[in-house]
VOGU-3710 file (C-alpha; in Angstrom, 3 decimals, decimal comma):
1> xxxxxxxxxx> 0,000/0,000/0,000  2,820/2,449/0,824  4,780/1,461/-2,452  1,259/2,181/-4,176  0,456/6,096/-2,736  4,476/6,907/-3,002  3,459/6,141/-7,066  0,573/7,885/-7,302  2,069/11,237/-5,860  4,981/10,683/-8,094
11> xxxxxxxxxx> 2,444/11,372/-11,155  1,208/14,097/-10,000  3,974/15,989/-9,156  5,522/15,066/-12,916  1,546/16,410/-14,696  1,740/19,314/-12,820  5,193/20,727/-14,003  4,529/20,007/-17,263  1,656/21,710/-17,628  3,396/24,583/-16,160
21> xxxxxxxxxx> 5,972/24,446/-19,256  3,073/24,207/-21,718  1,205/26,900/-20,287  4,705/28,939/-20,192  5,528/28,145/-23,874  2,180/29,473/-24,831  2,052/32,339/-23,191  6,040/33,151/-24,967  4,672/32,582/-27,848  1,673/34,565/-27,243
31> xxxxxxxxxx> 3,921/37,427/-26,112  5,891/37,016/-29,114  2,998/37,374/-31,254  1,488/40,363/-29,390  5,042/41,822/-30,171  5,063/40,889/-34,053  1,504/41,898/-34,168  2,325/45,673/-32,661  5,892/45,820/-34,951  3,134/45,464/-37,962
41> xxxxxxxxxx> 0,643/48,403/-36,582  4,005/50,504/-35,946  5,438/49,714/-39,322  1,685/50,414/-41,023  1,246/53,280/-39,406  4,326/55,245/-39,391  6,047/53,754/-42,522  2,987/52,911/-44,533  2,839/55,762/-46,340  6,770/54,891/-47,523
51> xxxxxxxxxx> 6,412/51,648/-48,378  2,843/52,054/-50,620  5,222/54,934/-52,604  7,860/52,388/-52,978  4,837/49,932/-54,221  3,446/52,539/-56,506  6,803/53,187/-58,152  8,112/49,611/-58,825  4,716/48,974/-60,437  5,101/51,593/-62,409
61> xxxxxxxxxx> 7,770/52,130/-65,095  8,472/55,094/-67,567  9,146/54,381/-71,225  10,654/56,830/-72,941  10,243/56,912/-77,243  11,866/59,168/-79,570  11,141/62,616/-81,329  11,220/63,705/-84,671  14,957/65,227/-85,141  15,415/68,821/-85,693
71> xxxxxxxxxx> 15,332/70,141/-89,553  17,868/72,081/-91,674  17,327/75,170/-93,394  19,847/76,932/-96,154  20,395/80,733/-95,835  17,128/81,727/-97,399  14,727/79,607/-95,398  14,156/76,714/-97,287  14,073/73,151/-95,838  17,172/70,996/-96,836
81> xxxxxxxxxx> 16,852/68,675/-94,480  13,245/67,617/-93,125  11,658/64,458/-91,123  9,106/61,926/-93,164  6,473/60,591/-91,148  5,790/57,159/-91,846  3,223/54,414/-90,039  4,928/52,089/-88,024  4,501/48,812/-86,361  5,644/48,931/-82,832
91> xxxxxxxxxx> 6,748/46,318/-80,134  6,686/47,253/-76,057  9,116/44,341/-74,375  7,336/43,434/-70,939  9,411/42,975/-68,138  8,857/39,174/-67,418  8,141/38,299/-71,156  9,371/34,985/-72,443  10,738/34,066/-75,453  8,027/31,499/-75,449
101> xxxxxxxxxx> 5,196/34,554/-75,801  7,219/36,676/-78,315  7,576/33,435/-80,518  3,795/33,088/-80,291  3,330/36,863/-81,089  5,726/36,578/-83,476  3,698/33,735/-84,966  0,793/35,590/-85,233  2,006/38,947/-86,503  3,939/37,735/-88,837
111> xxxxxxxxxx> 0,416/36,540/-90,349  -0,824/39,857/-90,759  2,572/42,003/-91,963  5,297/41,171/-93,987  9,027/42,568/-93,086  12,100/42,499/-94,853  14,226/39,378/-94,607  17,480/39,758/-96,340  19,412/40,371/-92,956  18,079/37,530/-91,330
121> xxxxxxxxxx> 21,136/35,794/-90,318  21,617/31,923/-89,822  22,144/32,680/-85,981  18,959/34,579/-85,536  17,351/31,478/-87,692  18,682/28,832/-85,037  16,920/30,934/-82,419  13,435/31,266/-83,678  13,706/27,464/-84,643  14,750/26,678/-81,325
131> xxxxxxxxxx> 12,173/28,504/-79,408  9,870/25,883/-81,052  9,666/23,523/-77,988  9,208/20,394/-80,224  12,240/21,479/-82,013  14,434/21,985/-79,087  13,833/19,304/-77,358  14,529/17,189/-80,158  17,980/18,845/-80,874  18,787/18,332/-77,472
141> xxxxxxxxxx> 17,961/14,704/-76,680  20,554/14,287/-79,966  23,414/16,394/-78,724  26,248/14,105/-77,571  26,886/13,919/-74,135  29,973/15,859/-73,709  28,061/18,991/-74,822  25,262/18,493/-71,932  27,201/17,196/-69,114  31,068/18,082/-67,824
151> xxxxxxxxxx> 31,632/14,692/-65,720  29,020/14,709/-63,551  27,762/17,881/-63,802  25,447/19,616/-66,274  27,207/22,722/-68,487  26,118/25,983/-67,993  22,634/26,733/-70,107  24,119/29,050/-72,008  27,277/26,735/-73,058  24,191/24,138/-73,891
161> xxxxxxxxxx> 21,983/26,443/-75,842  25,336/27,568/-77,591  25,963/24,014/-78,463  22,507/23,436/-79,949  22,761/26,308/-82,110  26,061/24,982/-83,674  23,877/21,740/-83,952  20,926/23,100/-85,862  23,718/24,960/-88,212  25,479/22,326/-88,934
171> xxxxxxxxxx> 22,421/20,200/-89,561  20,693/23,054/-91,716  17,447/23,984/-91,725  15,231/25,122/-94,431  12,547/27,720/-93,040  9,632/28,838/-95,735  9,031/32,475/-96,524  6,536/32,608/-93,952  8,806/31,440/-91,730  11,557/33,715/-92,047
181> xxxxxxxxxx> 8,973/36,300/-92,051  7,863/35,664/-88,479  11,877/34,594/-87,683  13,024/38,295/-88,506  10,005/39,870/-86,491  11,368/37,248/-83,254  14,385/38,776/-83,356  13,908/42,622/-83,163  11,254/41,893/-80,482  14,311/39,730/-78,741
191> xxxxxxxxxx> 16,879/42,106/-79,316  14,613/44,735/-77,592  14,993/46,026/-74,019  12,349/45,470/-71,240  9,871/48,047/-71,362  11,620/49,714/-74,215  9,892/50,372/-77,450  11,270/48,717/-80,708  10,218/49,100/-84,300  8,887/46,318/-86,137
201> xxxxxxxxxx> 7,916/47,576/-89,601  8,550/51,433/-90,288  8,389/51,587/-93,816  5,970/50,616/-96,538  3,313/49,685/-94,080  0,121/49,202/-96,376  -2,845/50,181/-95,396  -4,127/46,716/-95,038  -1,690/45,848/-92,752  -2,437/48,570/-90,872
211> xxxxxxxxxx> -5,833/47,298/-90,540  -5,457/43,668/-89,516  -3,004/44,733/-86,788  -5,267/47,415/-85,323  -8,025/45,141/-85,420  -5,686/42,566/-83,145  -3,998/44,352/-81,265  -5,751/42,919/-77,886  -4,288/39,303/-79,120  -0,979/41,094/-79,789
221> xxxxxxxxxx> 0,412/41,965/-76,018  3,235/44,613/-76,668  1,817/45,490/-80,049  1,395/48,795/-81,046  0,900/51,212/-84,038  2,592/54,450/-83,802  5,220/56,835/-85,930  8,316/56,754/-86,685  10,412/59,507/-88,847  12,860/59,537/-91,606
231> xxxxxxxxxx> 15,109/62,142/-92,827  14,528/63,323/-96,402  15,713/66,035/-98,531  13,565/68,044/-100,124  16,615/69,981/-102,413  17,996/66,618/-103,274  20,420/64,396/-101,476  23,615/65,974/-102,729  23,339/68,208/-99,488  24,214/64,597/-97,211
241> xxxxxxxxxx> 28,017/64,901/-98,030  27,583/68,090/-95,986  25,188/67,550/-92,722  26,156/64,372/-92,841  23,800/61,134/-92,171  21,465/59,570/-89,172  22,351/55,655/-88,356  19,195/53,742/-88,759  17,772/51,922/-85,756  19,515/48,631/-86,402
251> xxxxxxxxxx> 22,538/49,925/-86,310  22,133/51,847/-83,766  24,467/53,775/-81,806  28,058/53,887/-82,991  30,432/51,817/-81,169  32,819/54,626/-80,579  30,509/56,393/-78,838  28,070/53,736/-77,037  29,381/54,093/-73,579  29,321/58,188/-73,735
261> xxxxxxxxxx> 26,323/58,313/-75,219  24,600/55,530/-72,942  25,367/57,924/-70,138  23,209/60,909/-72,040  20,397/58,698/-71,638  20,422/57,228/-74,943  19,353/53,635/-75,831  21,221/51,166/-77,662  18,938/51,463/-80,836  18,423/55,188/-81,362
271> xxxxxxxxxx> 19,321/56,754/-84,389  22,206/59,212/-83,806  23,880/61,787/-85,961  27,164/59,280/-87,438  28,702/62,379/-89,353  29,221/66,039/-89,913  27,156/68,279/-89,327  24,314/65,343/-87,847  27,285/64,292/-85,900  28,606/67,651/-84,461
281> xxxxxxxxxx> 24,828/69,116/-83,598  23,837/65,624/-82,341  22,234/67,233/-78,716  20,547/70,131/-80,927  19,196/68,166/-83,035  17,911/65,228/-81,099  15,178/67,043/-78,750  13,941/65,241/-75,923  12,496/61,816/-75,682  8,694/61,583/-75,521
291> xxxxxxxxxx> 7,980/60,017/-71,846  5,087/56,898/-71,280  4,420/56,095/-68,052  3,201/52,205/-68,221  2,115/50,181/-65,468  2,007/46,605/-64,662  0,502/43,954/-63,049  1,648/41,148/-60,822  2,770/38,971/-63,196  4,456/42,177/-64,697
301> xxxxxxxxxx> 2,425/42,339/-67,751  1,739/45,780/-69,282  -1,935/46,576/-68,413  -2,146/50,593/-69,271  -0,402/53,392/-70,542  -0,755/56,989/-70,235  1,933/59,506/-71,636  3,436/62,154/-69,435  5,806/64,023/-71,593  4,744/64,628/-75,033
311> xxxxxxxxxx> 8,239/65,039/-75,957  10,145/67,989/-77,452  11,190/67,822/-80,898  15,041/69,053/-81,482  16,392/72,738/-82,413  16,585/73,149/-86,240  19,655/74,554/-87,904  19,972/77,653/-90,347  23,040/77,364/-92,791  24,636/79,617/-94,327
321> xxxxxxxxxx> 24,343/77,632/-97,788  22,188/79,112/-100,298  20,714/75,933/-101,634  20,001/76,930/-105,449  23,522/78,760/-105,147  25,089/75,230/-103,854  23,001/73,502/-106,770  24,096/75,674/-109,571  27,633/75,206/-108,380  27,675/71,665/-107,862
331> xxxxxxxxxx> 26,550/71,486/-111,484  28,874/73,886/-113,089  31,868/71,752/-111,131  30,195/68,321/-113,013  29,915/70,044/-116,578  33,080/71,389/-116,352  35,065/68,495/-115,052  33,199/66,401/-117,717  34,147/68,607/-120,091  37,842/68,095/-118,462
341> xxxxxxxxxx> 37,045/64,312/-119,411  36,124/64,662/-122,725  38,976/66,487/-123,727  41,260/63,689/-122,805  43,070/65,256/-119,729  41,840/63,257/-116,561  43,541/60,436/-117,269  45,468/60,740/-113,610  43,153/63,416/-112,193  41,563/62,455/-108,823
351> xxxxxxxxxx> 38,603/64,668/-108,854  37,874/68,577/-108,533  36,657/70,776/-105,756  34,978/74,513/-105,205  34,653/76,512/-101,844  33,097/79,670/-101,789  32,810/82,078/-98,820  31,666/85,717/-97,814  35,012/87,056/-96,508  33,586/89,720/-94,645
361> xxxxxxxxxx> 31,483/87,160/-92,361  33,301/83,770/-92,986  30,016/82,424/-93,857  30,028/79,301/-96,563  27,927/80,160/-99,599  28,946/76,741/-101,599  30,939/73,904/-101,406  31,069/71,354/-103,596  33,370/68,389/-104,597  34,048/65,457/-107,103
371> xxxxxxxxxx> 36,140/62,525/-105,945  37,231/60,002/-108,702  39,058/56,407/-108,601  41,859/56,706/-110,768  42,326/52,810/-111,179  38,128/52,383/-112,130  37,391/56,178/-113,540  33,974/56,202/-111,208  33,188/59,498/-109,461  31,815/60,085/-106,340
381> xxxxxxxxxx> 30,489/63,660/-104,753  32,745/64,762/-102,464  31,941/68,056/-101,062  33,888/67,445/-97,453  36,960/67,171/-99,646  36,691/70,994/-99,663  38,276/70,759/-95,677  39,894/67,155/-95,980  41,762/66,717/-98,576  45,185/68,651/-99,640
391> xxxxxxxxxx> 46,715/70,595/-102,977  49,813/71,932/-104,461  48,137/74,432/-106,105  50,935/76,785/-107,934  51,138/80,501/-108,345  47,610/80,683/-106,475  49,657/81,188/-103,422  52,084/84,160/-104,915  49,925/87,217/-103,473  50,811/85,504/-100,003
401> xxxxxxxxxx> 54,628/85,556/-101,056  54,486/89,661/-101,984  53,065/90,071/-99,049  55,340/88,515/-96,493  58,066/89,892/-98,637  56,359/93,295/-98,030  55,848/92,305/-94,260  59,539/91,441/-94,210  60,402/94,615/-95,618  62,543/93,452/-98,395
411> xxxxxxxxxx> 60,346/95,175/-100,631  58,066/98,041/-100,280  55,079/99,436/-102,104  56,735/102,371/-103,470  59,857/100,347/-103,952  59,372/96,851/-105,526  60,667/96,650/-108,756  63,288/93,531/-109,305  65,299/92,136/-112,478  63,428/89,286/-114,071
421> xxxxxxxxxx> 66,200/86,716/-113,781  66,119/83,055/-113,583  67,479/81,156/-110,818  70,620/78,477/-111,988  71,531/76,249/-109,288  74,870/73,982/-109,652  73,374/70,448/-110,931  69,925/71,566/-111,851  67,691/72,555/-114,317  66,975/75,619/-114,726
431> xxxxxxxxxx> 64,180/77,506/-112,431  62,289/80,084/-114,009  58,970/81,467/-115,230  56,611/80,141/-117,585  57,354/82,532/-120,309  60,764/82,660/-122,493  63,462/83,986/-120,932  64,151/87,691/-121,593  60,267/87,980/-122,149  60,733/91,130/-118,953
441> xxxxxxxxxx> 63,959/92,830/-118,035  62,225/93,574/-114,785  58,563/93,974/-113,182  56,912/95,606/-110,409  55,539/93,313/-107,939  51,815/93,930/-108,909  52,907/93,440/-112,611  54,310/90,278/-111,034  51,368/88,677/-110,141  49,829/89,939/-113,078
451> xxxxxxxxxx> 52,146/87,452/-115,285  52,726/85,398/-112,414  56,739/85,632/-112,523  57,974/82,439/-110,929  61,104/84,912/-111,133  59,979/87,658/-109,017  59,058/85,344/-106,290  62,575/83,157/-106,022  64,146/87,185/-105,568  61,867/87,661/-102,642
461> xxxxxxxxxx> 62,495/84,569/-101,504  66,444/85,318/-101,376  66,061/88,644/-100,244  64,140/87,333/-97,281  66,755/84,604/-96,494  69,817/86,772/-96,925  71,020/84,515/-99,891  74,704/84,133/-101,237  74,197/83,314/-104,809  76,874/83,051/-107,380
471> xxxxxxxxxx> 74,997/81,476/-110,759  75,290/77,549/-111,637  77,937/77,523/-108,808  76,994/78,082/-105,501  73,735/79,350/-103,110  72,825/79,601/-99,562  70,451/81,110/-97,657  69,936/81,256/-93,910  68,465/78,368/-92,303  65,090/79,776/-90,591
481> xxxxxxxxxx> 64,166/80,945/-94,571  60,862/78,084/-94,333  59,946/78,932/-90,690  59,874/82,435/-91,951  58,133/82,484/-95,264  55,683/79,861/-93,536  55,164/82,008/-90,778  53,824/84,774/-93,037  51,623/82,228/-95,055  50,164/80,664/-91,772
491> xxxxxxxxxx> 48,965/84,615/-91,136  46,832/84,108/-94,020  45,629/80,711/-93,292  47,809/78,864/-95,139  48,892/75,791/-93,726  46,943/75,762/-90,934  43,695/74,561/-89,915  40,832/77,310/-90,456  38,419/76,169/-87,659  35,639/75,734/-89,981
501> xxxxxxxxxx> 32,721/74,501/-87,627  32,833/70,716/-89,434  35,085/67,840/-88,154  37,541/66,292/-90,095  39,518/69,203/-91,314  43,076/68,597/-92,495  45,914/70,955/-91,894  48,019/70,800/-95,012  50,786/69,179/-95,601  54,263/70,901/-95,491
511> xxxxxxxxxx> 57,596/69,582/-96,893  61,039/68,464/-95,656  63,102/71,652/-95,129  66,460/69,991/-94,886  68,732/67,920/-97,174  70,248/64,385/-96,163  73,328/66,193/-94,831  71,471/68,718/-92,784  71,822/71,746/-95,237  69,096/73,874/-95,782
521> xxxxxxxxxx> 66,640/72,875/-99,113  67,123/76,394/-100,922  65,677/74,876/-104,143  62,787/73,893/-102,423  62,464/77,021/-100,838  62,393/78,778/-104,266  59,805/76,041/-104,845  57,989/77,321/-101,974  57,793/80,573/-103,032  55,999/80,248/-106,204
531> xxxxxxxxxx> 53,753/77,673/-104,779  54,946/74,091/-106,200  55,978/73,016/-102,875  53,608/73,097/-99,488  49,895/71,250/-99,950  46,983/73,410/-98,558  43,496/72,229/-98,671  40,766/74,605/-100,457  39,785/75,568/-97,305  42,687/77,035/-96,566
541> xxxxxxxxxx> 43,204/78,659/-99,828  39,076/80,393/-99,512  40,047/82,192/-96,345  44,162/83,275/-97,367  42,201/84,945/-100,263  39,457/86,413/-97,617  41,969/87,650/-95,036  43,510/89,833/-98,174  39,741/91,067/-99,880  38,564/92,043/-97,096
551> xxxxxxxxxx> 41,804/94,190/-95,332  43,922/91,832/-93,589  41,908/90,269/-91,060  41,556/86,513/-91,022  38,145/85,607/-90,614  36,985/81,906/-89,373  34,885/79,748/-91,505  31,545/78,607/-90,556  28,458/76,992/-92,385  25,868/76,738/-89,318
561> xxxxxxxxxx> 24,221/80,441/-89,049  21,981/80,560/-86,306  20,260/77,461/-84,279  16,405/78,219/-83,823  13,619/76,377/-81,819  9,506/75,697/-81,883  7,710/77,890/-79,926  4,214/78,047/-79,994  4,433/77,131/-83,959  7,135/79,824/-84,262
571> xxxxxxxxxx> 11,097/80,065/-84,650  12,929/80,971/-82,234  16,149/81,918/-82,430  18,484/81,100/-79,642  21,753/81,511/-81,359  23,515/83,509/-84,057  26,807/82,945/-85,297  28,297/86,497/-85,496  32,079/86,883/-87,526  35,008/85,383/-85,700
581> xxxxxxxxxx> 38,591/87,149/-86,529  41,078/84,796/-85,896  44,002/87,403/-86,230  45,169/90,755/-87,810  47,808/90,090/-90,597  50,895/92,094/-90,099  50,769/93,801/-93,126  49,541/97,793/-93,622  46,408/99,217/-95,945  49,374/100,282/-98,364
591> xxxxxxxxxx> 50,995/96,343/-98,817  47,786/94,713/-99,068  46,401/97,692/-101,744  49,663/96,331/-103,878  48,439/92,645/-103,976  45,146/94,043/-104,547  46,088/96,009/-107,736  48,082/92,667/-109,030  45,217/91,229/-108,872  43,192/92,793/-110,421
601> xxxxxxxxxx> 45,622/93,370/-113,319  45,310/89,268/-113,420  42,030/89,460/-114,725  42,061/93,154/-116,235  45,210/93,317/-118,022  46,116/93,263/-121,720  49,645/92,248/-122,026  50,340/88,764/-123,818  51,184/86,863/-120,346  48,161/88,233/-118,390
611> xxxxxxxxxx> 47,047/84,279/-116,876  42,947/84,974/-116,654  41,803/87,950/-118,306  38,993/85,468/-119,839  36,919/87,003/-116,418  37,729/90,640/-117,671  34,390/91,352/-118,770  32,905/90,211/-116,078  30,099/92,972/-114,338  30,925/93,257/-110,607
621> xxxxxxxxxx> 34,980/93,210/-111,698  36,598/90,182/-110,420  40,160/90,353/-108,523  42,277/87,132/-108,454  45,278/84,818/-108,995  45,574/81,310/-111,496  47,904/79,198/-109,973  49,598/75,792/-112,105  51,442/73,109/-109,721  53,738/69,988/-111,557
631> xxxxxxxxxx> 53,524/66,837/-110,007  53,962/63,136/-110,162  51,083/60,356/-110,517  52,093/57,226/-108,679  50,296/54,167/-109,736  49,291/52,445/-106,931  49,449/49,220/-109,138  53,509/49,935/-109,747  55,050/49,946/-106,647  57,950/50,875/-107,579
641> xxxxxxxxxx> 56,522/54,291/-109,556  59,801/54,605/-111,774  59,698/57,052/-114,291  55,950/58,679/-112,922  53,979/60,871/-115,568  54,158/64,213/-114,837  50,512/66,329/-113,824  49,256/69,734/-113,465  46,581/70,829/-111,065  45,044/73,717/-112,104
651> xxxxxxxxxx> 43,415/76,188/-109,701  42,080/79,886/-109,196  41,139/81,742/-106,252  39,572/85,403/-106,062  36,844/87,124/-105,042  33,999/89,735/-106,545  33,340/92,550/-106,193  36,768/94,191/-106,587  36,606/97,430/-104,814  34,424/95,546/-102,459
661> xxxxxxxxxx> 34,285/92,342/-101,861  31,171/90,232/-100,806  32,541/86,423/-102,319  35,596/84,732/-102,331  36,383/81,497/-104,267  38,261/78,580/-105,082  38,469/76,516/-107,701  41,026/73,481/-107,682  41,403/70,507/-110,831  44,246/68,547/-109,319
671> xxxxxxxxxx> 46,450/66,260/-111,901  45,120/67,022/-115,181  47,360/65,753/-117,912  47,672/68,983/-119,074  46,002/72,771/-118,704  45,426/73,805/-121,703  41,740/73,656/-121,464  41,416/76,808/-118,303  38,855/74,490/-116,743  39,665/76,634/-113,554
681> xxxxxxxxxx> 38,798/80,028/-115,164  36,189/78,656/-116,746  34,122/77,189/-113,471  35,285/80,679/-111,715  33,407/82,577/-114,291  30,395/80,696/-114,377  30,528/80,689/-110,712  30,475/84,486/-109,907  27,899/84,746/-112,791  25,662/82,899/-110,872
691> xxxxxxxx> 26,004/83,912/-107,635  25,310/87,771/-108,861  22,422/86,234/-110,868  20,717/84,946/-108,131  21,891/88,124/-105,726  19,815/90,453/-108,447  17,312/88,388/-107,868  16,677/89,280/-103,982
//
């Protein structure tokens, strides 16, 4: 009985303390929940407002489109450059979309438009055939072990999908037309980015397929119809190899600039300005992206759209180009180098080029250019040549070399007469003028440029570098005779860059200055002098001739005039280019009046040897300087060039009115078998004809 009781009390002592624990574990957790249950009020109630925004914003997503790019105008307001609207098929890429769903939309749009296929590559063909479920999982079950597994372990997905592309390559596959169709419009919805907008069709959209979409478009998630804009030309499209040209939107932006212009804010796909003037006014032409605010669901589907920024369409540009101006000279530069052709003498020639600019302002009134293959004889336009592309171009240069001499003070304009004398160095050829020997005892310097004495302009080149000359035996002249005369031409623009608002400009070309043994070139020098040495590009040449018509100040070269923007329908103008003098030339009103009167005896005088008074009759008076440059043609085919042909390029530069000046050209036909035919003189006439024809007009 006493073993008995001592059990029973045993039991009850061990019930009672665990129902102590059970009650205590309850009333933790109970405590704990109480506590969880007040962290959630607290959170709700102070934070809620936080963490809704936060809600709100990730459900929400902003999708930004582009605008149609700004348009170019010449100098009299007409449109050069404009934007064609065309209907467009558009794709929306939802954040959580499959490939699975875009084949399927794919699929079906494809059924309704038809794109172009002929960049569909074989990679892009492996991926819309493998998106085909049936189709991958039958390429897979046949790929060989060692592309699925590495040992025991299965390779990467990618590594495996990489493999099964190879597969379906190497096997081949043979889609049908309708197949390809819906392949090509698989991959620009692939290659899209999430909640980014993509073009699907933006050109030749018919009308019908305008219809069927729109009446789909509720089976078509991330269809749309919108509009897209081209660039067109309304003058013609001879006016691209100026302002340059927009990438399209599969090539996107350029690879040199993707990561700078990423950080703008651009996407991968926009079009961008790729060159010129496009290129250089890129952020004034763009605008601002049109803004879509989008939102989606919980399974991240797009369920509405409402736009919150129309968008801003970019600045336009005002050249300074007179379009029918740069027409009419871009045609008188074809006839006449086609007239070049006919006669025989382009056998060697690499094209011809024409700049013309108001000196007073620096403003660009034409520029045109003609580049030519001399292995296939095609021709291309070429009107950036004009700033890239370098000339010997003769006695064109000579009114810079009376000048520095006059600068130098070697000669002065009441005292510049010199003997007309050739120049005999020991083991050379003769170096003279064009004319017979004895033709002039002695000239003036104006009378100088009148004939253009290769004579006169070796003297000044001695006098300036203090020569010691004994005939056919012995010269020298003091070693800083190039930095000098260079020095002076660089004044003028020569041989260095003009700062013409365009990229790509070239800064001439200048030759060696010292011999093998470290003596001073003097012959080339000489050369230097009358202009058969140094390359300049036309550029260059337009402004040396500005800098002297209009008094000695060097004006910079631009083409963009003012930038404008829509306001309420109208322009407004938000800049102006206004005239940019780069530098004063060291010269006085009395020097430059002597290279004026030269050259206007160039084109007014009578005398046998006058080089261009073919423009004498012309009514304003025209002022100028012919210039003829010898040179080599290498044959890129003969690499070892011996015995070269020789060439002449053929050039004129000079400006109208005379007494005062309001255009400046220059005309350059490099490596013409001969000269005979004054193709220069003959553009430059026509040229100032009908740039006063169309100034009457105003």
């Amino acid at each position: 009985m006493k073993i008995f009781r001592r059990r029973k009390n045993t039991h009850k002592k061990t019930s009672s303390i665990l129902s102590f624990r059970l009650n205590l574990l309850f009333f933790i957790i109970f405590v704990l929940f109480a506590v969880l249950i007040a962290q959630l009020a607290y959170l709700q109630i102070v934070y809620g407002g936080k963490f809704q925004a936060e809600v709100d914003r990730t459900d929400q997503s902003v999708v930004k489109a582009p605008v149609p790019r700004g348009l170019i105008y010449d100098s009299k307001g007409r449109v050069i450059v404009s934007n064609k609207a065309e209907n467009a098929v558009t794709y929306t890429k939802s954040s959580d979309v499959n490939p699975k769903q875009m084949y399927n939309v794919a699929n079906d749009l494809s059924k309704m438009i038809t794109v172009d296929t002929a960049d569909l590559t074989p990679r892009q063909e492996a991926d819309y055939y493998l998106t085909n479920t049936k189709n991958y999982q039958k390429i897979y079950k046949k790929l060989p072990r060692n592309q699925k597994m590495s040992g025991k372990e299965q390779l990467e997905n990618s590594v495996v999908y990489d493999n099964m592309v190879k597969a379906v390559q190497k096997k081949g596959i043979e889609l049908t037309p309708q197949q390809k169709n819906s392949a090509m419009i698989f991959s620009k919805m692939s290659s899209s980015y999430q909640l980014s907008t993509t073009l699907i069709k933006n050109s030749g959209l018919s009308t019908n397929e305008i219809a069927k979409v729109s009446e789909h478009l509720s089976q078509l998630p991330g269809v749309g119809l919108g509009t897209d804009w081209n660039r067109s030309y309304p003058e013609g499209e001879d006016i691209k190899d100026i302002v340059g040209n927009v990438s399209t939107e599969k090539q996107g932006l350029p690879q040199d600039q993707i990561t700078e212009l990423l950080a703008k804010g651009y996407s991968r796909n926009d079009r961008v300005g790729t060159s010129y003037l496009e290129k250089s006014y890129e952020s004034i032409l763009s605008g601002s992206k049109r803004e879509t605010q989008v939102e989606v669901n919980s399974k991240n589907s797009v369920t509405d759209s409402k736009e919150v920024y129309k968008g801003s369409a970019g600045d336009n540009i005002n050249l300074t180009i007179d379009s029918k101006f740069q027409q009419a000279v871009e045609k008188i530069l074809k006839n006449t180098y086609a007239s070049a052709q006919a006669s025989g003498y382009t056998q060697y020639s690499d094209g011809a080029y024409v700049v013309a600019m108001n000196p007073k302002t620096g403003e660009i009134l034409a520029m045109a250019g003609i580049n030519r293959n001399t292995q296939t004889g095609e021709t291309n336009s070429d009107a950036l040549g004009v700033i890239n592309r370098t000339f010997v171009v003769g006695s064109a240069v000579k009114s810079a070399t009376v000048l520095g001499a006059l600068m130098d003070g070697v000669i002065t304009p009441s005292n510049n007469y010199l003997p007309d004398e050739p120049v005999y160095l020991p083991a050379t050829p003769v170096k003279k003028s064009i004319y017979p020997i004895g033709t002039f005892s002695g000239m003036n310097a104006a009378q100088a440029l009148e004939v253009s004495s290769n004579n006169y302009m070796m003297k000044l080149a001695m006098l300036e570098g203090h020569a010691k000359y004994v005939p056919n035996k012995y010269i020298s002249m003091n070693p800083d005779i190039f930095t000098k005369m260079r020095g002076y031409f660089n004044q003028f623009g020569l041989g260095v860059k003009t700062g013409i608002d365009l990229p790509g400009e070239a800064s001439g070309i200048e030759g060696p200055t010292l011999n093998d043994d470290g003596a001073v070139k003097v012959g080339s020098a000489l050369d230097l002098a009358y202009g058969n040495y140094d390359a300049y590009t036309p550029i260059q040449v337009v402004q040396y001739m500005a800098t002297i018509a209009n008094g000695g100040y060097r004006v910079q070269p631009h083409i963009v005039k003012s930038i404008s923007s829509n306001v309420d329908g109208k322009q407004k103008t938000i800049y102006s280019a206004t005239p940019k003098v780069l530098n004063k030339v060291g010269s006085t009103t009395d020097e430059i009046g002597v290279v004026k009167q030269g050259m206007y005896q160039v084109t007014h005088g009578s005398g046998a040897w006058t080089t261009a008074s073919s423009l004498k009759g012309l009514n304003p008076s025209v002022s100028g300087k012919t210039g003829t440059a010898e040179s080599f043609f290498y044959d890129p085919k003969n690499p070892d060039n011996t015995n070269p042909p020789s060439t002449l390029t053929s050039s004129f530069v000079g400006y109208a009115p005379s007494d005062d000046p309001e255009i400046v050209i220059n005309v350059v036909f490099p490596n013409l078998t001969n000269d005979k035919g004054h193709f220069n003189t003959i553009a430059a006439k026509q040229i100032f004809e009908e740039y006063f024809k169309e100034n009457e007009m105003k």
